[in-house]
N, CA, C and O atoms as a CHARMM CRD file, in Angstrom:
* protein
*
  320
    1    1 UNK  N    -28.61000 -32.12000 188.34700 PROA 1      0.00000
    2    1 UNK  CA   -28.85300 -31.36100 189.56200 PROA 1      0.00000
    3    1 UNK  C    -27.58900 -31.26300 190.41200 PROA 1      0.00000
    4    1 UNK  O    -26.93900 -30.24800 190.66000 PROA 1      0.00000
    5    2 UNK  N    -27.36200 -32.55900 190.82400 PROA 2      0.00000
    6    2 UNK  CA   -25.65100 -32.89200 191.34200 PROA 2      0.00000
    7    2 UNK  C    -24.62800 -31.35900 190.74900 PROA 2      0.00000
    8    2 UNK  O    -24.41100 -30.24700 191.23000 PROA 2      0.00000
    9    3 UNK  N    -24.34400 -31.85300 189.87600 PROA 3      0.00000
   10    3 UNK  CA   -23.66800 -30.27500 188.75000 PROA 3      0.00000
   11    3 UNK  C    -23.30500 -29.04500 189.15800 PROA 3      0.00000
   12    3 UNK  O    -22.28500 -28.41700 189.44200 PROA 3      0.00000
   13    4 UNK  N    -25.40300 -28.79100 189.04500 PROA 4      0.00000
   14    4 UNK  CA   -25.46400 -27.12500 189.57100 PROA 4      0.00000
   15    4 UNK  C    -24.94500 -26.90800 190.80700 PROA 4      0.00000
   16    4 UNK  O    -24.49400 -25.78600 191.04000 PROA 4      0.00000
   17    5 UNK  N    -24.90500 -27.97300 191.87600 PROA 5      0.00000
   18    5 UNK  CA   -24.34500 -28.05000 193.27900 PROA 5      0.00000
   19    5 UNK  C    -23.05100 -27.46800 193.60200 PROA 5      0.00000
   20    5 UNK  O    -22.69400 -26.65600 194.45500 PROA 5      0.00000
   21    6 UNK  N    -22.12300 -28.45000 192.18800 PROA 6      0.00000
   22    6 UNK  CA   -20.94100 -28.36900 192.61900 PROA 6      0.00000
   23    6 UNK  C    -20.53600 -27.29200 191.88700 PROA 6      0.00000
   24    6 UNK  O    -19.34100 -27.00200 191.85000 PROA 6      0.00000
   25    7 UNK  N    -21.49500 -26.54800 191.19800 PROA 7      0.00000
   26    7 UNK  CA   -21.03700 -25.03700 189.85600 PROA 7      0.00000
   27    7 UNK  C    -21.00800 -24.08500 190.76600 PROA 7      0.00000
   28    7 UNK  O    -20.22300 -23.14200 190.87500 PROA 7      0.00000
   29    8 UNK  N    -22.13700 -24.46500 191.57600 PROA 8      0.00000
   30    8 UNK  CA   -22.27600 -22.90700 192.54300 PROA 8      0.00000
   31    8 UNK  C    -21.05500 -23.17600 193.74500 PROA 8      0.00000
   32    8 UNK  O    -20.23900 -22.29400 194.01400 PROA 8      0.00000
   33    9 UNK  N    -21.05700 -24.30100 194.31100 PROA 9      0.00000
   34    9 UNK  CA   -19.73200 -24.63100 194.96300 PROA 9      0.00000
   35    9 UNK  C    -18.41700 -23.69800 194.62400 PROA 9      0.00000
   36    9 UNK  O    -17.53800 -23.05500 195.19700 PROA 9      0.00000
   37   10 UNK  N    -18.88500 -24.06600 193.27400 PROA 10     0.00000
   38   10 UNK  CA   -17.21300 -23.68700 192.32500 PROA 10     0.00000
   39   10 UNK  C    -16.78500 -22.08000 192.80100 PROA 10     0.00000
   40   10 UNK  O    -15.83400 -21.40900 193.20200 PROA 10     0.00000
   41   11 UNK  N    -18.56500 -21.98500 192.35700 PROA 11     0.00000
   42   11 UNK  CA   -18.29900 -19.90800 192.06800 PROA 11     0.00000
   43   11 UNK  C    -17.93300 -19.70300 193.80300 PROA 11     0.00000
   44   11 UNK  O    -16.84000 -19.38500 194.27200 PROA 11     0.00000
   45   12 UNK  N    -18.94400 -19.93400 194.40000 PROA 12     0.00000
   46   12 UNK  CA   -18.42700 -19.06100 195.73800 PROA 12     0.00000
   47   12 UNK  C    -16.93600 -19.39500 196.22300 PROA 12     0.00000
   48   12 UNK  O    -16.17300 -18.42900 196.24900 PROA 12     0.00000
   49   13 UNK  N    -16.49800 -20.46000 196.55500 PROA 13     0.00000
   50   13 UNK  CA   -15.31300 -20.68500 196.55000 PROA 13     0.00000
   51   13 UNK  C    -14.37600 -19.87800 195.68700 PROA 13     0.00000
   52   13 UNK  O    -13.77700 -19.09100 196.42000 PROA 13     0.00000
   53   14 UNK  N    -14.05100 -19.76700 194.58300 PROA 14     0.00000
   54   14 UNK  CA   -13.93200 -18.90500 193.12700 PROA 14     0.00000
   55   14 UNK  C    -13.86300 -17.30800 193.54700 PROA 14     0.00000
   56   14 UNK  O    -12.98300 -16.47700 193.32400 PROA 14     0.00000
   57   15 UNK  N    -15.05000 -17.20100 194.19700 PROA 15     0.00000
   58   15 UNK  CA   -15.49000 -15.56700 194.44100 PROA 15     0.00000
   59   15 UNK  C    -15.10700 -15.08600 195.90100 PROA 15     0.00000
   60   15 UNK  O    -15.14900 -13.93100 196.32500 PROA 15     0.00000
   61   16 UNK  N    -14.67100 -16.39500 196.66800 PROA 16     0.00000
   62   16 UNK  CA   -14.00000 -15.66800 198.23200 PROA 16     0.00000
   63   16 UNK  C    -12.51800 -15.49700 197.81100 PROA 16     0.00000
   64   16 UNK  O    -11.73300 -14.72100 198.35600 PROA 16     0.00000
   65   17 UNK  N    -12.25500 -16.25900 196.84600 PROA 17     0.00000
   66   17 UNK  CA   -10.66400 -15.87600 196.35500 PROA 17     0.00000
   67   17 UNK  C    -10.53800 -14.15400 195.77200 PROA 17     0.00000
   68   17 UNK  O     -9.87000 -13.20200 196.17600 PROA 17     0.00000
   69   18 UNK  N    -11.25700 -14.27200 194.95000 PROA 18     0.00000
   70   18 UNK  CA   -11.48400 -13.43500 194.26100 PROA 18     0.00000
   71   18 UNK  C    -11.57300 -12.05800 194.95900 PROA 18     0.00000
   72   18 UNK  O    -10.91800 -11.07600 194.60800 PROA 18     0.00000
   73   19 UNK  N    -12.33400 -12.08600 195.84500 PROA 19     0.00000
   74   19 UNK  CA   -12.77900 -10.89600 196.57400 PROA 19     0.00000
   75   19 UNK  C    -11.54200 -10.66900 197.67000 PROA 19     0.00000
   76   19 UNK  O    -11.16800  -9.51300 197.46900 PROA 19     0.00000
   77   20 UNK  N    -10.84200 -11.17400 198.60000 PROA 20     0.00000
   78   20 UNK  CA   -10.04000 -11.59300 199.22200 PROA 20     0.00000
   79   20 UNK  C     -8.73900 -10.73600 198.66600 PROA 20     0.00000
   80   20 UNK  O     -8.01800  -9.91700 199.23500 PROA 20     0.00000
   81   21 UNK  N     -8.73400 -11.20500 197.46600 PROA 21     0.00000
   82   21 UNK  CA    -7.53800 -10.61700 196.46500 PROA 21     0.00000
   83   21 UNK  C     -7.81800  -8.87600 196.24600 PROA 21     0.00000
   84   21 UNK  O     -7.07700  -7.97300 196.63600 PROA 21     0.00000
   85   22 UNK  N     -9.04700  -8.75100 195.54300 PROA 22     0.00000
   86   22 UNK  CA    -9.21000  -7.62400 195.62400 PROA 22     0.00000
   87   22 UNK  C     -9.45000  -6.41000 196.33300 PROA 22     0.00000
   88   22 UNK  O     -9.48000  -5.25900 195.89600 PROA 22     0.00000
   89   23 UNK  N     -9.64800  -6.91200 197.70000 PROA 23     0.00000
   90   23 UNK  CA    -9.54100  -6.27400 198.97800 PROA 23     0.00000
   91   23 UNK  C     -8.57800  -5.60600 199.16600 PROA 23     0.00000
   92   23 UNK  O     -8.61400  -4.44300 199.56800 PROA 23     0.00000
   93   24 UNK  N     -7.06000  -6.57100 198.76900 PROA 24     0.00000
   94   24 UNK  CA    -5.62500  -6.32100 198.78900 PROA 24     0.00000
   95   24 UNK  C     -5.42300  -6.48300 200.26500 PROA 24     0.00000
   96   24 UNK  O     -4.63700  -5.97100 201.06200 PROA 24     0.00000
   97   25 UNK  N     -6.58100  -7.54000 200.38900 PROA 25     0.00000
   98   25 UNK  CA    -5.76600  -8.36100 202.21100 PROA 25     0.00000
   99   25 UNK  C     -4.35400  -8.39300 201.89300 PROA 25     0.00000
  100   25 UNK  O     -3.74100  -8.12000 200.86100 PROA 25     0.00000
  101   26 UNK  N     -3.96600  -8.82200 203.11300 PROA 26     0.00000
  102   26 UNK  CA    -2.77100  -9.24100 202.69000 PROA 26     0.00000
  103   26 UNK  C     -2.68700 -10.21300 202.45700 PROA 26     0.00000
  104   26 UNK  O     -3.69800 -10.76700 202.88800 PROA 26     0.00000
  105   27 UNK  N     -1.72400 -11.26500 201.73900 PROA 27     0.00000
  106   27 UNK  CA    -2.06700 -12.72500 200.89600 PROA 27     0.00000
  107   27 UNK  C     -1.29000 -13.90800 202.57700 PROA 27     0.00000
  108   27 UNK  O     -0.57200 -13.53500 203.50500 PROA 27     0.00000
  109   28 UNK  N     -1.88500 -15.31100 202.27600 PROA 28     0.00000
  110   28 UNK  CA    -1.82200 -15.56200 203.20000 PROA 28     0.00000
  111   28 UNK  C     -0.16000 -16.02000 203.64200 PROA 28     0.00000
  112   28 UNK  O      0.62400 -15.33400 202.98700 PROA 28     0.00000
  113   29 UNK  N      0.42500 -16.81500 204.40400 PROA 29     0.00000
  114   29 UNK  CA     1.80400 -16.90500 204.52000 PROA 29     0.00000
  115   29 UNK  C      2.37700 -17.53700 203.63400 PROA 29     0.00000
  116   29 UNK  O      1.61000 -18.36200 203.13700 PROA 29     0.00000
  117   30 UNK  N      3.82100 -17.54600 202.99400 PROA 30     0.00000
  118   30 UNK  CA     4.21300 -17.69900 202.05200 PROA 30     0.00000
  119   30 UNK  C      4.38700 -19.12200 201.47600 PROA 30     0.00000
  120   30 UNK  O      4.33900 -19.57300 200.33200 PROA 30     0.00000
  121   31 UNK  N      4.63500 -19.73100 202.85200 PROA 31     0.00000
  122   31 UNK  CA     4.89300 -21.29300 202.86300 PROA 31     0.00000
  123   31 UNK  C      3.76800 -22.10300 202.33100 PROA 31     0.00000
  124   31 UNK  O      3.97800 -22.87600 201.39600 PROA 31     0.00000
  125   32 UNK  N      2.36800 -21.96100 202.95700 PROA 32     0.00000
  126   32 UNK  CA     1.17900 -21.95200 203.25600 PROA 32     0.00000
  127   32 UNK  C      0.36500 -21.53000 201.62900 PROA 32     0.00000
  128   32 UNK  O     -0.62600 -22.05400 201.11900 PROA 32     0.00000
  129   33 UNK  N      0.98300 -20.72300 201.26600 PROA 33     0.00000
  130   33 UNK  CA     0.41600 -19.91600 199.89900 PROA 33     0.00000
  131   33 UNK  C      1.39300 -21.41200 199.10900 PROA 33     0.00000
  132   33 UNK  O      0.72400 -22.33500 198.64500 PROA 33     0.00000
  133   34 UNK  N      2.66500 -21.46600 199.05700 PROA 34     0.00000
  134   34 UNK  CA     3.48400 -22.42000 198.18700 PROA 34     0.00000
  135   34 UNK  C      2.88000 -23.61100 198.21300 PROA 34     0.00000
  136   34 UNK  O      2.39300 -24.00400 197.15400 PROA 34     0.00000
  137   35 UNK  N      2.79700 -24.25600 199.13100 PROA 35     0.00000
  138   35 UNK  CA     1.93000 -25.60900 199.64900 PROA 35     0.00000
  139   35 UNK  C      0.29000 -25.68000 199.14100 PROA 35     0.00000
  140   35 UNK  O     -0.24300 -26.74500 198.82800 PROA 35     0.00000
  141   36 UNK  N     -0.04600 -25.04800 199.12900 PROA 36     0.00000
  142   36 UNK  CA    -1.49500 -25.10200 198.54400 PROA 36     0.00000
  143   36 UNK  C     -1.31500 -24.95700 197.05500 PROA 36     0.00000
  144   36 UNK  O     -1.50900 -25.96000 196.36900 PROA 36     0.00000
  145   37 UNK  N     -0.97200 -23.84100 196.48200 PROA 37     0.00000
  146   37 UNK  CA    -0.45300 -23.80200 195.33900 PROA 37     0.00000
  147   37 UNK  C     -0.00100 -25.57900 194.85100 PROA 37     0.00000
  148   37 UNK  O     -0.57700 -26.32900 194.06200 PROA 37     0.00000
  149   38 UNK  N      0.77400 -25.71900 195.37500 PROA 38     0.00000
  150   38 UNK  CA     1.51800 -27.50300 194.52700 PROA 38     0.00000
  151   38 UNK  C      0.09600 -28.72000 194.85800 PROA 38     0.00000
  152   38 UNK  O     -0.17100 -29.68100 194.13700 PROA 38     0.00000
  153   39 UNK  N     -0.69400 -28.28900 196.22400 PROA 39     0.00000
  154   39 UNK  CA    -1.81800 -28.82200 196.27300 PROA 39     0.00000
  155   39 UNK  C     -2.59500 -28.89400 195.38400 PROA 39     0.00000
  156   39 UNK  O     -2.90200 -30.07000 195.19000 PROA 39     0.00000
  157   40 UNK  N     -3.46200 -27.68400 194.21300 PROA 40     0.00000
  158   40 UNK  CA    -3.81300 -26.97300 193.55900 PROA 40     0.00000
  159   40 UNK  C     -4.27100 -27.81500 192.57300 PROA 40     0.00000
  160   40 UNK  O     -5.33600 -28.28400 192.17400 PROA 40     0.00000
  161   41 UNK  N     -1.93700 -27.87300 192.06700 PROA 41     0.00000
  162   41 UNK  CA    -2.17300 -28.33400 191.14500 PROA 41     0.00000
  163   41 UNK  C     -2.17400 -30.41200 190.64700 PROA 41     0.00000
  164   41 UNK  O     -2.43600 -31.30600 189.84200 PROA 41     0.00000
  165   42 UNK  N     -1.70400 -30.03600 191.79900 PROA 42     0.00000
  166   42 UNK  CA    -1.55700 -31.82600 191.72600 PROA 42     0.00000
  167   42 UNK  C     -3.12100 -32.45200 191.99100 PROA 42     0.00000
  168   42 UNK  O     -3.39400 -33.62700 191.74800 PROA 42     0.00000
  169   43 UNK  N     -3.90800 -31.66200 192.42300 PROA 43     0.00000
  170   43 UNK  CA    -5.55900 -32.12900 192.15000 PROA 43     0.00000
  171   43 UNK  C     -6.14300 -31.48800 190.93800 PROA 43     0.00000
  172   43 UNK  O     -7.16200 -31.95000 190.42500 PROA 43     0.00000
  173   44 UNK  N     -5.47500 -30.34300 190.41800 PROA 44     0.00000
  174   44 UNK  CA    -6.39000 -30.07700 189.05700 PROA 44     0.00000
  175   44 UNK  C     -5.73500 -31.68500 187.94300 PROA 44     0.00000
  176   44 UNK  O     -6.44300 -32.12800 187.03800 PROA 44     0.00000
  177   45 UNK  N     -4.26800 -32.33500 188.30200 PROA 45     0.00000
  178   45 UNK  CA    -4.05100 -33.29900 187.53700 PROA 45     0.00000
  179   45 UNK  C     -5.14400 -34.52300 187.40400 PROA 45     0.00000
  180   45 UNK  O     -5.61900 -35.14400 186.45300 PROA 45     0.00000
  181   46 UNK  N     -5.34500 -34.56800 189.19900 PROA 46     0.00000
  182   46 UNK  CA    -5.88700 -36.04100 189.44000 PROA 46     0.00000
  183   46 UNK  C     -7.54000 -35.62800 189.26800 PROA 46     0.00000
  184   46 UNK  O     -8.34700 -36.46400 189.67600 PROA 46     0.00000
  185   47 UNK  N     -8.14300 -34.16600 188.58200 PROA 47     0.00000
  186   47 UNK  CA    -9.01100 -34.21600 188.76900 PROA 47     0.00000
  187   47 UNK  C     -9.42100 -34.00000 187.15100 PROA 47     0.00000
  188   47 UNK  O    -10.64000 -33.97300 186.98200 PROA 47     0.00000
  189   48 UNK  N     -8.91800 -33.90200 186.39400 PROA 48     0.00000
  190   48 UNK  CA    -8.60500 -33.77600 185.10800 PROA 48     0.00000
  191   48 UNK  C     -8.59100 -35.31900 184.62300 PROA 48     0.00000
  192   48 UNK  O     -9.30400 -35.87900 183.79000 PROA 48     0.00000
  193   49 UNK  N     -7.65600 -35.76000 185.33600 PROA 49     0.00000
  194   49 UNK  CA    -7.82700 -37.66100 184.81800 PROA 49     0.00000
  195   49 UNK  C     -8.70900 -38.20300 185.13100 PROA 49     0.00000
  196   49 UNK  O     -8.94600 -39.24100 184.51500 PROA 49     0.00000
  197   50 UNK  N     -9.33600 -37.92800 185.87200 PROA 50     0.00000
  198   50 UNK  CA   -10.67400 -38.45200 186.48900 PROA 50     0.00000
  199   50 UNK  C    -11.78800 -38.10700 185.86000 PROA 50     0.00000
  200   50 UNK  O    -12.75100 -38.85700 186.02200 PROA 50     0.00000
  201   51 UNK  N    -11.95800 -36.88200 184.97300 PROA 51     0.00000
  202   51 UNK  CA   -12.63100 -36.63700 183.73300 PROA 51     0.00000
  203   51 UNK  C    -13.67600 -35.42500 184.57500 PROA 51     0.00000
  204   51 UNK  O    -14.79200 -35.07900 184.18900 PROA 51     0.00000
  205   52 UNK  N    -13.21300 -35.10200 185.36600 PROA 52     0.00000
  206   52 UNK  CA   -14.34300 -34.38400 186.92300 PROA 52     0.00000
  207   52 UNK  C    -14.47500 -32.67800 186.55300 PROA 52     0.00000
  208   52 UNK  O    -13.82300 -31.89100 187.23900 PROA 52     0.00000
  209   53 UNK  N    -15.15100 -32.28500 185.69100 PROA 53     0.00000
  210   53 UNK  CA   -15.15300 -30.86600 185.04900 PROA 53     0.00000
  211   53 UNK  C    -15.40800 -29.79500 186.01900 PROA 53     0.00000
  212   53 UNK  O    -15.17400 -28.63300 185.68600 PROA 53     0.00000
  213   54 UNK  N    -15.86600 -30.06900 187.18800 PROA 54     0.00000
  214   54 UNK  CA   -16.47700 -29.14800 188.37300 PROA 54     0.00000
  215   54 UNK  C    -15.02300 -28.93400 189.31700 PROA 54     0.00000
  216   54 UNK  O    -14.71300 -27.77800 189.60700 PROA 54     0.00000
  217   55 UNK  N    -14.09900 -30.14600 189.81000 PROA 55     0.00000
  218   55 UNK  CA   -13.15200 -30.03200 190.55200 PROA 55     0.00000
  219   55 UNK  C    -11.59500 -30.14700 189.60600 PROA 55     0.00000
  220   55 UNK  O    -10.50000 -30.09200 190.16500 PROA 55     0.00000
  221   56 UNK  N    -11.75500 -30.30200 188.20900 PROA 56     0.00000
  222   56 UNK  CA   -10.35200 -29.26400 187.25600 PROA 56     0.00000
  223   56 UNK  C    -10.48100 -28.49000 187.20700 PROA 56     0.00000
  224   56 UNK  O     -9.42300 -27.94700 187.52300 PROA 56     0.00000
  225   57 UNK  N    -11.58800 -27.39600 186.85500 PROA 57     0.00000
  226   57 UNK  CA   -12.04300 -25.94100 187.19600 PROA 57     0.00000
  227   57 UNK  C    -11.37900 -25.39100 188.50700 PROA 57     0.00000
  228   57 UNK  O    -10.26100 -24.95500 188.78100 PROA 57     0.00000
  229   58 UNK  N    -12.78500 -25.63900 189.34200 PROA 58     0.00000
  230   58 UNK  CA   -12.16600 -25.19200 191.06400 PROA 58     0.00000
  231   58 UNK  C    -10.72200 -25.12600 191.19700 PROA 58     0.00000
  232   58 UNK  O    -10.41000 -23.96300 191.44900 PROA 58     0.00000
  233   59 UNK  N     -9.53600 -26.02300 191.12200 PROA 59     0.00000
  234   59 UNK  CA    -8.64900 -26.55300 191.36100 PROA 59     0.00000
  235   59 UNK  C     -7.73200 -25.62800 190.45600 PROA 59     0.00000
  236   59 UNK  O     -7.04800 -24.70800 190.90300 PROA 59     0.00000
  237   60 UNK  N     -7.82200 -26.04200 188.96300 PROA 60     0.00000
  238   60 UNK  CA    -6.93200 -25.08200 188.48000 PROA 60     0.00000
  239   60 UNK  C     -7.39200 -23.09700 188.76700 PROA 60     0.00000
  240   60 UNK  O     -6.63900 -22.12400 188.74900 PROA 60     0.00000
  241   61 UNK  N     -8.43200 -23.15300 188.92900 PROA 61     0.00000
  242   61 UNK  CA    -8.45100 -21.77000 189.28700 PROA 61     0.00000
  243   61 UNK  C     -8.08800 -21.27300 190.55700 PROA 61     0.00000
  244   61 UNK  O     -7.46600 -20.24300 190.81600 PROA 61     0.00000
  245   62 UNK  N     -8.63000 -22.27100 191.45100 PROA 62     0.00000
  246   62 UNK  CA    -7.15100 -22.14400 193.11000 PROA 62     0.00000
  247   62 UNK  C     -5.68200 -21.88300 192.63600 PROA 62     0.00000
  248   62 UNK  O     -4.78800 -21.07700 192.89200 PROA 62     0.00000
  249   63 UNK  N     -5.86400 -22.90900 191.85900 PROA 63     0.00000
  250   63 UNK  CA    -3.84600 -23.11600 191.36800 PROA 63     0.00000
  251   63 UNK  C     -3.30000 -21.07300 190.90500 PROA 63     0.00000
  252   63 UNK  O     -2.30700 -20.47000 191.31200 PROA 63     0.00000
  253   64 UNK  N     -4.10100 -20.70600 190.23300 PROA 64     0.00000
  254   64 UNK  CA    -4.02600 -19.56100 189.11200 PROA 64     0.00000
  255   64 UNK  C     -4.37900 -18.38900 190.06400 PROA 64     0.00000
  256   64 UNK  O     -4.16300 -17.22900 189.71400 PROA 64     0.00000
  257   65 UNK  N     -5.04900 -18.76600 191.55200 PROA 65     0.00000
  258   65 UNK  CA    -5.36900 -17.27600 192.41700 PROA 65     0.00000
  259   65 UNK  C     -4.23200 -17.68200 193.45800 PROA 65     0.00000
  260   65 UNK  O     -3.55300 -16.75400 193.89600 PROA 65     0.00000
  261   66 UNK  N     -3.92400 -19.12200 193.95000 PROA 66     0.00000
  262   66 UNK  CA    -2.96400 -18.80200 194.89300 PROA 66     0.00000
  263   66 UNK  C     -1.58300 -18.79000 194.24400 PROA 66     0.00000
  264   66 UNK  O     -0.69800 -19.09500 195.04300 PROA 66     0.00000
  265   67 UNK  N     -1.18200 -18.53000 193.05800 PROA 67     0.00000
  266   67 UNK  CA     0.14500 -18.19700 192.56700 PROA 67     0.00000
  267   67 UNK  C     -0.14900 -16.64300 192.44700 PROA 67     0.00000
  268   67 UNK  O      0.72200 -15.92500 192.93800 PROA 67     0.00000
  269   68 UNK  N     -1.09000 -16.09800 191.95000 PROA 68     0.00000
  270   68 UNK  CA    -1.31600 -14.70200 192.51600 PROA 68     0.00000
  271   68 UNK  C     -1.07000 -14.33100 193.58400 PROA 68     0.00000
  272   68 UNK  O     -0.28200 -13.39100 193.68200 PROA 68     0.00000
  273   69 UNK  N     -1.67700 -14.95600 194.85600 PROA 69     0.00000
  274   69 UNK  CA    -1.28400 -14.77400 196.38200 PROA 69     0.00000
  275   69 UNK  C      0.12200 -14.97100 196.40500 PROA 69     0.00000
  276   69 UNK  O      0.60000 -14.31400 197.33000 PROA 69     0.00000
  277   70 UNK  N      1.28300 -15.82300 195.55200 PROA 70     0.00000
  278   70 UNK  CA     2.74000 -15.91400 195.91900 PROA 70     0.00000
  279   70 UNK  C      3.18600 -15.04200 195.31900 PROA 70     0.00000
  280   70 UNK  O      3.90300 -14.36100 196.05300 PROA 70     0.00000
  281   71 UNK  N      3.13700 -14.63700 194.20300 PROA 71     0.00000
  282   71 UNK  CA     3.53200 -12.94600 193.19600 PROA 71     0.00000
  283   71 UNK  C      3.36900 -11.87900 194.66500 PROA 71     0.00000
  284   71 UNK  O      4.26200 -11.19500 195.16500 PROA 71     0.00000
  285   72 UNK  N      2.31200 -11.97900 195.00500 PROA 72     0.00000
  286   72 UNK  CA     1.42900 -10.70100 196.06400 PROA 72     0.00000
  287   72 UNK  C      3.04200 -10.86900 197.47500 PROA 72     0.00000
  288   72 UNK  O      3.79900  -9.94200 197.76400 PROA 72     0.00000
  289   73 UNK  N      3.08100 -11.81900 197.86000 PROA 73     0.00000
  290   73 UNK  CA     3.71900 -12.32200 198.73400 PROA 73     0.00000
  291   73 UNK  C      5.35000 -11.86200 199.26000 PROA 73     0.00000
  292   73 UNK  O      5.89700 -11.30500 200.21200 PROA 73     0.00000
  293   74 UNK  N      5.79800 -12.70100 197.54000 PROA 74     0.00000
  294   74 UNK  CA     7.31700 -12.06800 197.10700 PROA 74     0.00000
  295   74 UNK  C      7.54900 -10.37300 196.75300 PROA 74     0.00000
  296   74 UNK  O      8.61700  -9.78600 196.92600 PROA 74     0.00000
  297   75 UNK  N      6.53900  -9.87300 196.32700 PROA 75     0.00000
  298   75 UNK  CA     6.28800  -7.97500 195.72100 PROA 75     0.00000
  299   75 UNK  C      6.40100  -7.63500 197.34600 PROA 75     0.00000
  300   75 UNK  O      7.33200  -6.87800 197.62000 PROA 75     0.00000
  301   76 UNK  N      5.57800  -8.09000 198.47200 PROA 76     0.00000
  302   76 UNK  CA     5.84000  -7.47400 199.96100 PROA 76     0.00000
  303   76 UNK  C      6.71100  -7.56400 200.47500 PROA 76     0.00000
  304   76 UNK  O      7.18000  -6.64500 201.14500 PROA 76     0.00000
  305   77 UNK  N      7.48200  -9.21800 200.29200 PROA 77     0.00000
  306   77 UNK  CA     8.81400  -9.30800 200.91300 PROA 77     0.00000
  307   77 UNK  C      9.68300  -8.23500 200.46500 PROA 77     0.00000
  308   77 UNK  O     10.08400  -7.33200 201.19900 PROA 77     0.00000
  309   78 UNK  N      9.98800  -8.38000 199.10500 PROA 78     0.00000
  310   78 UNK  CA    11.04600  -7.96000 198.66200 PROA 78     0.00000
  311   78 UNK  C     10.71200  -6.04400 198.45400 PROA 78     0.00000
  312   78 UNK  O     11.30600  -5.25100 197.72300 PROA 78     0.00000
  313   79 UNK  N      9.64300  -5.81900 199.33600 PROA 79     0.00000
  314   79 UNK  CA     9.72100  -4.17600 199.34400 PROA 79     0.00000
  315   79 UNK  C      8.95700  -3.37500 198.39700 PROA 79     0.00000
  316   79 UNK  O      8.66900  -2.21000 198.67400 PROA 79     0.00000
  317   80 UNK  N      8.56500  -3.98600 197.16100 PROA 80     0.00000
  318   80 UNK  CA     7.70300  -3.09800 196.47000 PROA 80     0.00000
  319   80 UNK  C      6.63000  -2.58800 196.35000 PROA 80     0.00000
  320   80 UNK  O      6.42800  -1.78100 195.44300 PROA 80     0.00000
């Protein structure tokens, strides 16, 4: 039961990224986008060793939308 909690957790979290992105908001500040990003991934590590299948998911898929948000970021800076 616990599980389904943290599955649906996963998705909406998952799906405000998701949607957010596809809006073509604009992505959030660059620093802020970098910092979460290294956040990301240094919990998909500790959440991966921990054997935790609900928060390596979440985590590496943060990791994989906010390096999208830094691609999005650097393409605005740099004019394209």
């Amino acid at each position: 039961m616990m599980q389904a909690v943290g599955l649906a957790g996963l998705l909406f979290i998952v799906a405000a990224w998701a949607v957010n992105i596809m809006r073509r908001s604009p992505p959030p500040p660059l620093d802020l986008t970098v910092l979460y990003f290294l956040g990301s991934v240094a919990l998909t590590v500790y959440a991966a060793a921990s054997g935790d299948v609900v928060f390596t998911v979440l985590n590496g898929v943060s990791s994989v939308l906010s390096l999208v948000n830094i691609v999005r970021a650097l393409r605005i800076k740099s004019g394209r």
